[in-house]
C-alpha positions in Angstrom: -10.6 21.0 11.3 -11.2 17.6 9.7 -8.4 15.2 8.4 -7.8 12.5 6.5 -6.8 9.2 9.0 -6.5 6.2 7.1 -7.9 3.9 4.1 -8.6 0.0 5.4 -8.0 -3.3 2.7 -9.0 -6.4 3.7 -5.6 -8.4 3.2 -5.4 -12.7 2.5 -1.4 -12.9 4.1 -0.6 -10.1 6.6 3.0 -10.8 6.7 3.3 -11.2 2.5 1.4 -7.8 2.6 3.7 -5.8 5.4 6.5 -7.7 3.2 5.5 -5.8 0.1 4.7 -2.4 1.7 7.4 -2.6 3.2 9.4 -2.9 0.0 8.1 1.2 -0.8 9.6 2.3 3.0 6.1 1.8 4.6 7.1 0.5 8.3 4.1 -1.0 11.1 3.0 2.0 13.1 1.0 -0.4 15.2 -0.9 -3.8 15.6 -4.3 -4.6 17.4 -5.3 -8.3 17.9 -9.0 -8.9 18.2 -9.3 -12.6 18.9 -13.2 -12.1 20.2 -13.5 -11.2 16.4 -10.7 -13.2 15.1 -9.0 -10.5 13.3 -5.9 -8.3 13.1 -5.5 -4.9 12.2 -1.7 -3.9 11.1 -2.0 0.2 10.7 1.0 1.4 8.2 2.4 4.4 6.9 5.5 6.9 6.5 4.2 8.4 10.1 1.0 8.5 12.1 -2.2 10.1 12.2 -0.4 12.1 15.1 2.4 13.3 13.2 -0.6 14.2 10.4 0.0 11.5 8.3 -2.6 9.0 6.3 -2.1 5.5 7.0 -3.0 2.0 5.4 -4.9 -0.1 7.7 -4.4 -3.7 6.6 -7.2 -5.9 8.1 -6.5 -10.0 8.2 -10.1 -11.3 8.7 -8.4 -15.2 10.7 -8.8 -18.2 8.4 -9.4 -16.1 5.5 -6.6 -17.4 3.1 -8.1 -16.6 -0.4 -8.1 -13.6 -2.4 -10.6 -10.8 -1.9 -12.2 -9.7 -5.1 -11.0 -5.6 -5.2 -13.7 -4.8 -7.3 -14.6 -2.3 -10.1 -14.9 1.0 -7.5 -11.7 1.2 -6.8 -8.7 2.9 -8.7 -5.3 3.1 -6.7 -3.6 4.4 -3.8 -1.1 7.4 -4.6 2.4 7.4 -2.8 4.9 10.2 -3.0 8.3 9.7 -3.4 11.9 11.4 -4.7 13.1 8.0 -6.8 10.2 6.0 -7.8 12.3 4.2 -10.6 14.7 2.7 -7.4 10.9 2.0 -5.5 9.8 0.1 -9.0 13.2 -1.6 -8.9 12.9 -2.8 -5.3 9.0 -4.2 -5.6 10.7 -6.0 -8.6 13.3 -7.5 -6.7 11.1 -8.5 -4.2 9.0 -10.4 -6.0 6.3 -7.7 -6.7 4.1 -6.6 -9.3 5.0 -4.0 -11.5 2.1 -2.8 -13.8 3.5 0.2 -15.4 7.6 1.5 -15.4 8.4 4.8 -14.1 7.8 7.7 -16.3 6.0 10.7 -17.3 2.0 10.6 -17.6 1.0 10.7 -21.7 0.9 14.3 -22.6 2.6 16.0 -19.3 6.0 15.5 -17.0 5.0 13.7 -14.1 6.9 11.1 -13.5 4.9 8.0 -12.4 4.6 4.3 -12.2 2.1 1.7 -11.2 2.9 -1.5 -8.7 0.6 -3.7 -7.8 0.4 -5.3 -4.1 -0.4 -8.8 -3.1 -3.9 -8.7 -2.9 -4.4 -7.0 -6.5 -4.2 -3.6 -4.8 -3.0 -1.0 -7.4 -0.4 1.9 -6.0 0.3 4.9 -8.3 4.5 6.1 -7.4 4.5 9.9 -8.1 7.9 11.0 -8.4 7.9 14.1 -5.8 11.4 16.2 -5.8 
């Protein structure tokens, strides 16, 4: 059977970026170094592919300190999670983006809210019981 293993973002500060996901109770799950290519690849997550989970791969291209341009093809990533309006609270207090406060979708009862990472990545909360 196939799975899903991870989605990969280019990423301007590695440690702002773990800083942020970190903030939603991501954690590192682990770290390759490829100085021959002069990157680093940071894979996060609740848990790993191992345990079944999808992870975030977060990919610092060396000496490339500038924004990426996300682009018009992509919407959002989509995190569950029992008390998204705490999660809002906490990218707030850490300095994050928050795009849209927790609450339900127009015209139905999911509870959701949008943050927005360092890099202009958007990440839809879905309030999960």
């Amino acid at each position: 059977m196939a799975s899903y293993l991870h989605t990969m973002v280019r990423v301007a500060n590695l440690e702002r970026s773990l800083a942020f996901y970190s903030l939603l109770g991501m954690k590192e799950l682990r770290r390759r170094e490829v100085p021959d290519g002069k990157y680093t690849l940071v894979f996060i997550g609740y848990g790993s592919n191992a345990e079944g989970q999808a992870e975030i791969e977060l990919t610092y291209n060396w000496g490339h300190d500038d924004n990426y341009e996300v682009g018009t093809g992509f919407g959002h990533f989509a995190v569950g999670m029992p008390d998204i309006a705490s999660a809002v609270e906490r990218v707030r207090a850490g300095g994050g983006k928050v795009t849209r406060e927790a609450g339900p979708v127009k015209f139905g009862t999911t509870v959701i809210a949008f943050v927005e990472d360092p890099d202009g990545y958007k990440i839809e909360l879905i309030e999960r019981g």
